[in-house]
MARLOMAR-129666 format. One line per field, with one value per residue (C-alpha): x, y, z; residue number from 1. Coordinates in Angstrom, 1 decimal, padded with zeros to 4 digits. Each point is the difference from the previous one (the first is absolute). Example, Ala and Ser with C-alpha at 12.3 -4.5 7.8 and 13.67 -1.06 7.14 Angstrom:
<vomars>
c1 = [012.3 001.4]
c2 = [-004.5 003.4]
c3 = [007.8 -000.7]
num = [1 2]
</vomars>
This chain:
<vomars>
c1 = [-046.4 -002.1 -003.2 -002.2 -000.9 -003.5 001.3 002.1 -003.2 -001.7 002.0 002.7 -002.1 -001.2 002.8 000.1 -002.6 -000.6 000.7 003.2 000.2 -003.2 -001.7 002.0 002.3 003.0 -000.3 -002.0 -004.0 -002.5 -000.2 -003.3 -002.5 -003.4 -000.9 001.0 000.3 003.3 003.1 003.2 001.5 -002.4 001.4 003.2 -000.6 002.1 -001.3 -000.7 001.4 003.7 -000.9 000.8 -002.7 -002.8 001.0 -002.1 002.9 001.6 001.7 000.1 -003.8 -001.1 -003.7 001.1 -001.9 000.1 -003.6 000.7 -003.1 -001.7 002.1 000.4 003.3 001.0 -000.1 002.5 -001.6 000.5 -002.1 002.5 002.0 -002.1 -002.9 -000.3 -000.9 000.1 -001.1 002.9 -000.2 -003.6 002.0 002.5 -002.5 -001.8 002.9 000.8 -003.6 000.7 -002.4 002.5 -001.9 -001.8 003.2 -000.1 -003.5 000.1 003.0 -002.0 -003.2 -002.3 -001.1 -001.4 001.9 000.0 002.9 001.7 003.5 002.6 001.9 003.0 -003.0 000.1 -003.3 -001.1 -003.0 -002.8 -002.2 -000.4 -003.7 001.2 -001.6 000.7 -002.5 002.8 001.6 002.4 003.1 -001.1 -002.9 -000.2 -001.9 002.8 002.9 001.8 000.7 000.5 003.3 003.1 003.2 002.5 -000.6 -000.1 002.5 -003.0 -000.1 003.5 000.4 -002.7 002.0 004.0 -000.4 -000.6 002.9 002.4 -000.5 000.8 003.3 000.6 -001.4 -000.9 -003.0 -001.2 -000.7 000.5 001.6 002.2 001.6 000.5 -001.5 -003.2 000.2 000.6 -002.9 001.5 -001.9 000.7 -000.4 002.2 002.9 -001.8 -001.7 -001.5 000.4 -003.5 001.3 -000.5 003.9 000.2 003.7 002.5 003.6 002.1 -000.3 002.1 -002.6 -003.1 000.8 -003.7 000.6 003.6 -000.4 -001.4 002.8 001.0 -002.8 -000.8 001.7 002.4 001.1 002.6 -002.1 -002.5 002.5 003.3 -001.0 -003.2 -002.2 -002.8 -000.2 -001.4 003.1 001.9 003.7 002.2 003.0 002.4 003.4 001.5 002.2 -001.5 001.2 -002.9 -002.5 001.5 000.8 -003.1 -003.5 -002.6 -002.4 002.9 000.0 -003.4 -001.4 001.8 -002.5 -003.5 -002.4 -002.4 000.9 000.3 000.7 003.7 -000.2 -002.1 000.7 -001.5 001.7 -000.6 -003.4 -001.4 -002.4 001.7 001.3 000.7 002.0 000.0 002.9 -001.3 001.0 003.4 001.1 -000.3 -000.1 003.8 001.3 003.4 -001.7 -002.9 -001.0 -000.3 -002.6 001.1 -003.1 -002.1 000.6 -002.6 000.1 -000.8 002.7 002.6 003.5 000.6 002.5 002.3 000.7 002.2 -001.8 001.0 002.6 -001.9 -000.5 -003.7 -002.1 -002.2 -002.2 001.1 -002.1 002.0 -002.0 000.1 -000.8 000.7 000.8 001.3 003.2 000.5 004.1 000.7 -001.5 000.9 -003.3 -002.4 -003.9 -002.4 -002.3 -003.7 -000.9 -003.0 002.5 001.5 -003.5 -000.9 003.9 -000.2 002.5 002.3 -000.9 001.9 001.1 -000.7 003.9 -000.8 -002.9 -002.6 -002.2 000.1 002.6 002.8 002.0 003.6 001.8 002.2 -002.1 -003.1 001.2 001.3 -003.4 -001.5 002.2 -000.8 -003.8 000.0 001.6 -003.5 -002.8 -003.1 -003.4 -000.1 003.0 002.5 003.3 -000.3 003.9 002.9 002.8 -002.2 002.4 -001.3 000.6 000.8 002.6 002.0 000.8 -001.5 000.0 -000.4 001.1 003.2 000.4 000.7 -003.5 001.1 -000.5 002.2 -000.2 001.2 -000.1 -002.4 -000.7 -003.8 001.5 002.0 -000.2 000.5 003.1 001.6 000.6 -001.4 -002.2 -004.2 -002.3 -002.0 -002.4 000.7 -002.8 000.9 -001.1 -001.0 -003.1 -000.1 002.1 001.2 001.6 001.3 002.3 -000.9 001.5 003.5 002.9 -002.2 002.3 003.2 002.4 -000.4 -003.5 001.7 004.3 000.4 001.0 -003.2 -001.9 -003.6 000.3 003.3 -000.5 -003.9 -001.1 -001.6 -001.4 000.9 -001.6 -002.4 000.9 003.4 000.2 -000.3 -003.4 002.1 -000.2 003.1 000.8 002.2 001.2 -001.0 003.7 000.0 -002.8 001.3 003.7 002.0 003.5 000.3 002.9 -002.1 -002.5 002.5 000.8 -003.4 -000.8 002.7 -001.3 -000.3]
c2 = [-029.5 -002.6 002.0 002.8 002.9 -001.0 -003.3 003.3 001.8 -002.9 -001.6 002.7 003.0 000.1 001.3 002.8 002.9 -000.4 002.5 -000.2 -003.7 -001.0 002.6 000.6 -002.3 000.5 002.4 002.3 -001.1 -001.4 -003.9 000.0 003.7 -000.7 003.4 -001.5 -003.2 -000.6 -002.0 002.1 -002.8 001.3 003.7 -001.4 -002.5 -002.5 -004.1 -000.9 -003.4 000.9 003.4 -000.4 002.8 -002.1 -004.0 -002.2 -002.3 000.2 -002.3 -002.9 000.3 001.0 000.9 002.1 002.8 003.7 001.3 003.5 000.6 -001.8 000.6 004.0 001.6 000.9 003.2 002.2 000.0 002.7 -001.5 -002.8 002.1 002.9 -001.5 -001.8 -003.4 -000.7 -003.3 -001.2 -003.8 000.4 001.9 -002.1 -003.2 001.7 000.7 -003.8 -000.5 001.8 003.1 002.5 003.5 -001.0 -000.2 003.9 000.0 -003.4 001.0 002.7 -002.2 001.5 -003.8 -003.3 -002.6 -003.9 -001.9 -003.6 -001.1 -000.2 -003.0 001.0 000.3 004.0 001.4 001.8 001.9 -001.3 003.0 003.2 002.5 003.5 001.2 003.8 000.1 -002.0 001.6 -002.5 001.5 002.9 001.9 001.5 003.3 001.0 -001.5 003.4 000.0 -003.5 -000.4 001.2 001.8 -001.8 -004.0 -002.1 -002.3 -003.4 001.2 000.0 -003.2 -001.5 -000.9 000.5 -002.7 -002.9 000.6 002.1 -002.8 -002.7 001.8 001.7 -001.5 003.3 001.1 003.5 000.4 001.4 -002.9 -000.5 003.7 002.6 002.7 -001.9 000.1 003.6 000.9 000.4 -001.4 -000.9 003.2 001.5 -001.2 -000.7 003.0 001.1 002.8 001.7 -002.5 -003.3 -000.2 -002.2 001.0 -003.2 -001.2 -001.7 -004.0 -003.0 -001.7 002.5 001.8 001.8 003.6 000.1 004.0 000.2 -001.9 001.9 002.3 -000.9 001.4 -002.5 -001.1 002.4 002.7 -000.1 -001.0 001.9 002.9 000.9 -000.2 -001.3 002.1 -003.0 -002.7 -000.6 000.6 -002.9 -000.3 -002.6 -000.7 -001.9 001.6 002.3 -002.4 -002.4 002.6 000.2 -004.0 -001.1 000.4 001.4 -002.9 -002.7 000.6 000.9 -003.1 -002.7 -002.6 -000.7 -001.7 -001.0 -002.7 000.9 -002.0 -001.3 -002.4 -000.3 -003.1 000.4 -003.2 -003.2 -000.4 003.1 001.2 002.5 -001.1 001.8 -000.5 003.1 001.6 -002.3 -003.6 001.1 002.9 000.0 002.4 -000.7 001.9 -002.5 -003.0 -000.7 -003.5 001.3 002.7 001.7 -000.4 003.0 001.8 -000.5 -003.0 002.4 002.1 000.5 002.2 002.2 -000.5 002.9 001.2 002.8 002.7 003.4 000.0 -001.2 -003.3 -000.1 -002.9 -002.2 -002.7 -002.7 -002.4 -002.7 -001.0 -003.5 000.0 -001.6 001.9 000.5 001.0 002.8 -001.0 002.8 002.5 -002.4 000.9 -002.4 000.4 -001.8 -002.9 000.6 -001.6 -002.0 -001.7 -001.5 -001.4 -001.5 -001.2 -004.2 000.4 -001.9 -001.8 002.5 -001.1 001.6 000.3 002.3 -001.8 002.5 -001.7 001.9 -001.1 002.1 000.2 -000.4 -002.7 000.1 -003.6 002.3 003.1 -002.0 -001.8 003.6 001.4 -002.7 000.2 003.9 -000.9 -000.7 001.7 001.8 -001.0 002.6 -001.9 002.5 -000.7 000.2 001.6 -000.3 000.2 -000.7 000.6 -000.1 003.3 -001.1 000.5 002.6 -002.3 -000.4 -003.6 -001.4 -002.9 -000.4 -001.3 -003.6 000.3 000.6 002.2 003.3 002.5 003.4 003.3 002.6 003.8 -001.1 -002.3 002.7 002.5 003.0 000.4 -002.5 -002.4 -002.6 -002.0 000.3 001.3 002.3 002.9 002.8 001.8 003.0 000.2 003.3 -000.6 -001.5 002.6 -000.9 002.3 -000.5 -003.8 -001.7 002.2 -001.7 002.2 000.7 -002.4 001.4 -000.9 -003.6 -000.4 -000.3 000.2 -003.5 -003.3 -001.6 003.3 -001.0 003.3 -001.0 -004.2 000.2 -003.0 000.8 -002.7 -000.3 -003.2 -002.1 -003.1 -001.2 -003.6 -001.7 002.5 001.9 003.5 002.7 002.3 002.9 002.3 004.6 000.8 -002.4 002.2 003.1 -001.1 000.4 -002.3 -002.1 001.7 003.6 -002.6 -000.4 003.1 000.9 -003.0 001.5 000.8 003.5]
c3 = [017.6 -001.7 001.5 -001.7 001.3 000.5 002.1 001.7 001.1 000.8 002.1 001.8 -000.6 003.7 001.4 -003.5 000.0 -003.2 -003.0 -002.0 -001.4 001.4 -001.9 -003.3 -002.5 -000.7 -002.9 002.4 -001.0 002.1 -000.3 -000.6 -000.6 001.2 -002.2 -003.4 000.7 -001.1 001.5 000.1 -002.5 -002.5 -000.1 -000.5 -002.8 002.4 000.2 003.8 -000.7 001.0 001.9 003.9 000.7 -002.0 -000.3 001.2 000.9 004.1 001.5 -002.9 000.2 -003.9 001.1 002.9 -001.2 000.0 -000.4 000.6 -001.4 002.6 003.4 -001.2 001.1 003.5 000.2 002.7 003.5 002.2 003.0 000.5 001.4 001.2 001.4 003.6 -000.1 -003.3 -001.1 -001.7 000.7 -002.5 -002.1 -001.2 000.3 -002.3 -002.5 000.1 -001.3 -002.9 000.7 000.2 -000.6 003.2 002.1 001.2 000.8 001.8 002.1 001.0 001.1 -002.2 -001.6 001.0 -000.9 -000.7 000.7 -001.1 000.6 -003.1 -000.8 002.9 003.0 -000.3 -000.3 -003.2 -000.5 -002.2 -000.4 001.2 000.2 001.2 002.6 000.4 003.5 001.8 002.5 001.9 -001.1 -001.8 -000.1 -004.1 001.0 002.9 -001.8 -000.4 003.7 000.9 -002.4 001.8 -001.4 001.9 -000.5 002.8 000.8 -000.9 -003.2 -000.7 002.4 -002.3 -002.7 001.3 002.7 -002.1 -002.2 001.8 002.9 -002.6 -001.1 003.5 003.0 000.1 003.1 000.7 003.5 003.3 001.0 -003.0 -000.8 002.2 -003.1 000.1 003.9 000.2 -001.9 -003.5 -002.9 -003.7 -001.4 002.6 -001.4 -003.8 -000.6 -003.4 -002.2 -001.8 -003.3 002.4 000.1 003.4 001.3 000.7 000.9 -002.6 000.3 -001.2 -001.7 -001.5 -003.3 000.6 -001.0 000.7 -000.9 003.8 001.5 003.2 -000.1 003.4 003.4 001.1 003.5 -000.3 -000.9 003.1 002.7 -001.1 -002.3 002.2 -003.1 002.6 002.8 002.1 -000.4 002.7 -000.9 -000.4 002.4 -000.8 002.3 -003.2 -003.1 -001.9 -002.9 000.4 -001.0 -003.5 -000.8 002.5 -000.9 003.0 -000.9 000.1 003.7 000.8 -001.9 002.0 -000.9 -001.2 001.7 -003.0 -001.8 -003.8 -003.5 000.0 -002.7 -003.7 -001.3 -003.7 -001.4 002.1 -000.9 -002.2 002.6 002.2 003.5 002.5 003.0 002.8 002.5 002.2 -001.6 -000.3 002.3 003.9 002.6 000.4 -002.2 -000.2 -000.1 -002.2 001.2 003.9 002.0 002.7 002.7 000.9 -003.1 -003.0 -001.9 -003.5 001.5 -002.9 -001.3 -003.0 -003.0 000.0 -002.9 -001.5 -002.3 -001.2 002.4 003.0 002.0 -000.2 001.3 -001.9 -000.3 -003.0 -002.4 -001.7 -003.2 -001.6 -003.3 -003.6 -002.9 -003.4 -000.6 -003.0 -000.9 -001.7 002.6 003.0 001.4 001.1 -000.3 002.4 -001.6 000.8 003.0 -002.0 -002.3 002.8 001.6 -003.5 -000.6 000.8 003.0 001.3 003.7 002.7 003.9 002.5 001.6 002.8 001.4 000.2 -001.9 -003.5 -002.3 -001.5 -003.2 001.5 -000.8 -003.0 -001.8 000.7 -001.8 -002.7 -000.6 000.0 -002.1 -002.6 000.2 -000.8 -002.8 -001.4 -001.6 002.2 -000.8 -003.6 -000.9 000.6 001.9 003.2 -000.1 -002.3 002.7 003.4 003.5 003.7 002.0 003.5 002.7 -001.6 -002.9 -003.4 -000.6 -003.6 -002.6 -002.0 -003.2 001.3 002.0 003.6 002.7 000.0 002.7 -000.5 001.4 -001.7 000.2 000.9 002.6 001.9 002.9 -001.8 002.1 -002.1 003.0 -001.8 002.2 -000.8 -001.9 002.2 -000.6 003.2 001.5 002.1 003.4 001.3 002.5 003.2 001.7 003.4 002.5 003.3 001.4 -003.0 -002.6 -001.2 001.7 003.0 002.2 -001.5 -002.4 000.7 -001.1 -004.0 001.0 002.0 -001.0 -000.1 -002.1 -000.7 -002.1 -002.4 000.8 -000.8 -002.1 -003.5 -001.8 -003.5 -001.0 001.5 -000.9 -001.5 -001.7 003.0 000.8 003.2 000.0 -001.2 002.2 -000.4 002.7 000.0 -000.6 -003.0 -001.3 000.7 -002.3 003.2 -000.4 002.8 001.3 000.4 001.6 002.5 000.6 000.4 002.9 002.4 003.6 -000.4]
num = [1 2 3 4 5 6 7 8 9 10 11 12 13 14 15 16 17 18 19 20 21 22 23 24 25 26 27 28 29 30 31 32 33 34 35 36 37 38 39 40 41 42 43 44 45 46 47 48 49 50 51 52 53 54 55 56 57 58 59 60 61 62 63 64 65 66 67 68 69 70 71 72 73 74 75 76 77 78 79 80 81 82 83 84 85 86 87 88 89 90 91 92 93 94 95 96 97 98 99 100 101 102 103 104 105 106 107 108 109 110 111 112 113 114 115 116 117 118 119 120 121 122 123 124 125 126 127 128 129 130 131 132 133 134 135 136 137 138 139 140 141 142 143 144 145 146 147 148 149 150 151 152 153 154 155 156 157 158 159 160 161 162 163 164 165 166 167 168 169 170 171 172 173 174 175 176 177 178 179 180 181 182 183 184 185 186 187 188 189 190 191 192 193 194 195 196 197 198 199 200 201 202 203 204 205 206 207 208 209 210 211 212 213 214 215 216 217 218 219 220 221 222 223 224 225 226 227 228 229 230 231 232 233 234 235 236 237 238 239 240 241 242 243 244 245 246 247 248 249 250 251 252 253 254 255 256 257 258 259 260 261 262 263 264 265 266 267 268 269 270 271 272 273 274 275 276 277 278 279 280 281 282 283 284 285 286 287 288 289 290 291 292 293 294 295 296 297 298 299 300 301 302 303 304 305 306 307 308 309 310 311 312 313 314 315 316 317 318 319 320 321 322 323 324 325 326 327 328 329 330 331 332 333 334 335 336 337 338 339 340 341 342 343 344 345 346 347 348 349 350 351 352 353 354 355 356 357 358 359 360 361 362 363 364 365 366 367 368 369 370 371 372 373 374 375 376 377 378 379 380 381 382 383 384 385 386 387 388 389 390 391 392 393 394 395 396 397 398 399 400 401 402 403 404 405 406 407 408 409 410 411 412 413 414 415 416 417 418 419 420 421 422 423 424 425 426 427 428 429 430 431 432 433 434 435 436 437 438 439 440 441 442 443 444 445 446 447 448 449 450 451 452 453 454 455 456 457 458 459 460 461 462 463 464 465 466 467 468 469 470 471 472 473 474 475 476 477 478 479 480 481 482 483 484 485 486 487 488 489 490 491 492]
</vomars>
């Protein structure tokens, strides 16, 4: 990961409630005992140097630090969740300045703090003076009856709608999904057991405890089965044969109207770009350079996928990146990001005219690939075999020092169709019910010639060697042949 756990805490742990691997090492001690002390290295005899829970080295930076002994650990906090407005902007500012034993209390507003910006413009916190008398968020001597059993949908919103609206476009609202709109909340459908357990469905992406996959009600469950009392029975006039190969959410998620990361381009330039739904999908779902007016301009469609069985819809990434390619494992590991900001790189154009150049043409990749044949800043090789990740292909030198472009396993959909490299997220909020649900105008809305369900454009590559965009079409994705494609587009 070419980060420590202490750049970890730092730096992500404001969206983590602390405990676990913000508290204890690998090997199960406390980074740092404020009793004895002693840094959990010591009880294990083990050098820091080389140790990802203790090196001082993140992100090609030798003199990163990790002064557990100075930030403390972050311990689990049970007011994130449980307490109403919780402070959890202060909290994780103060994580990012490195003073993390004062992240609970802060988050709860018991402190005075000073605050400076880091180097990125996000504000970290300088010092903190608790100050137990406060009583803006939570007064200390009534606390016992101002935390609440069932969390409020902020808290959880707090730190889900940054990233799942990165991944998802996803919005939780009463304008967005009919659950949120009929009074539901996130621990209706998430709810906990006494071990902090939070139930949930089985996605394409997470491998978060897998062993709670499904633990959830599904659609099925509340609007067939009668498992909630309150949920309107579905009543569909098509086969009974869609229910099985058709997910509920592929046609009850028609479209987002969020724009979300489409595109990480990790390679061009070694700082990350990123290029949202909106640069390269429309609101016409069969033409990406058009809009269709009066509809919303961030207005996009779903990838559908197949998984376990099911057409599911979901929301892609394509990633750029360079790597090094293992020959006898065939596997190919990311270079840090840093190595490529220090590498002396080649002068890229900027094909597509947006303004930020792109690594695309073949003379480009080539020049690349050459340079990362050199040594990083410690004078280790930057990589022995170094490839580019892009597209779907895995491009690389040969032995007479050209450009050779080949398919890869890490360049694949996993339904072997051969196209792109892209990382699925599932899409299960922002439920709609009613005329915009696919299927809701009949057959037609997915079975006619012109499907904007089957002939649905999914980008694949955002820019070729001439910098256009690669487009793909849903049945493509889904390994339909084209002549089951036209079967399926018959006027029904």
């Amino acid at each position: 990961m070419d980060k420590s756990s202490f750049y970890f805490v730092q730096n992500c742990g404001t969206c983590h409630p602390g405990g676990g691997g913000g508290e204890y090492d690998r090997k199960g001690n406390l980074y740092y005992n404020e009793e004895n002390k002693k840094f959990g290295y010591e009880l294990s005899n083990n050098g820091p140097v080389l140790d990802g829970d203790y090196t001082s080295f993140s992100m090609g930076d030798p003199n990163y630090g990790a002064s557990w002994d100075k930030s403390g650990v972050s311990e689990a906090d049970c007011l994130i969740c449980h307490l109403k407005g919780y402070q959890w902007k202060e909290r994780g500012a103060t994580l990012r300045g490195r003073l993390f034993k004062y992240g609970p209390t802060v988050g709860a507003g018991w402190a005075n703090i000073k605050q400076s910006q880091d180097e990125s413009g996000n504000p970290k916190v300088d010092e903190v003076n608790i100050d137990y008398s406060k009583k803006e968020s939570a007064e200390f001597d009534k606390l016992h009856v101002q935390i609440v059993r069932r969390p409020a949908d902020e808290n959880c919103w707090s730190c889900h709608a940054l990233s799942d609206g990165k991944k998802r476009g996803r919005q939780w609202n009463p304008e967005t999904d009919i659950h949120k709109a009929k009074g539901l909340d996130c621990v209706s459908c998430h709810p906990s057991d006494k071990d902090h357990n939070l139930a949930k469905g089985d996605t394409l992406q997470e491998t978060v405890r897998d062993d709670l996959d499904n633990t959830m009600h599904s659609c099925e469950a509340c609007h067939y089965r009668g498992k909630d009392k309150r949920a309107p029975r579905y009543r569909h006039p098509f086969s009974p044969r869609h229910m099985k190969r058709v997910a509920c959410q592929t046609c009850h998620i028609p479209f987002q109207i969020a724009s979300a990361d489409l595109v990480y381009d990790h390679a061009s330039t070694g700082v990350t770009t990123v290029y949202e739904t909106s640069k390269f999908l429309s609101n016409d779902p069969l033409d990406p350079k058009k809009s269709i007016p009066g509809l919303n301009l961030s207005l996009w469609y779903p990838t559908i996928k197949e998984y376990k069985g099911k057409i599911v819809p979901a929301k892609s990434l394509i990633v750029i990146y360079w790597g090094d390619l293992d020959e006898k494992a065939n596997v190919v590991k990311p270079i840090p990001l840093w190595k490529i900001r220090e590498l002396n790189k080649p002068v890229l154009k900027d094909d597509d005219g947006d303004g930020i150049p792109e690594i695309n043409s073949l003379d480009e990749i080539k020049t690349f690939l050459k340079a990362l044949k050199g040594k990083d800043k410690f004078g280790n090789p930057v990589a022995n075999h170094p490839v580019l990740i892009k597209g779907g292909f895995l491009y690389h030198l040969n032995n007479k020092g050209e450009v050779e472009k080949n398919k890869h396993d890490q360049a694949l959909y996993r339904n072997g169709a051969g196209q792109a490299e892209a990382y699925d997220f599932s899409l299960s909020h922002n439920v709609v019910a009613g005329s915009s649900v696919i299927g809701a105008r009949g057959c037609k809305d997915c079975h006619s010639k012109n499907s904007p369900f089957f002939l649905r454009k999914v980008l694949i590559d955002p820019y070729d060697e001439k910098g256009k965009p690669v487009y793909i079409e849903n049945w493509e994705c889904l390994g339909i042949d084209k002549e089951k494609l036209n079967r399926l587009l018959l006027d029904q």
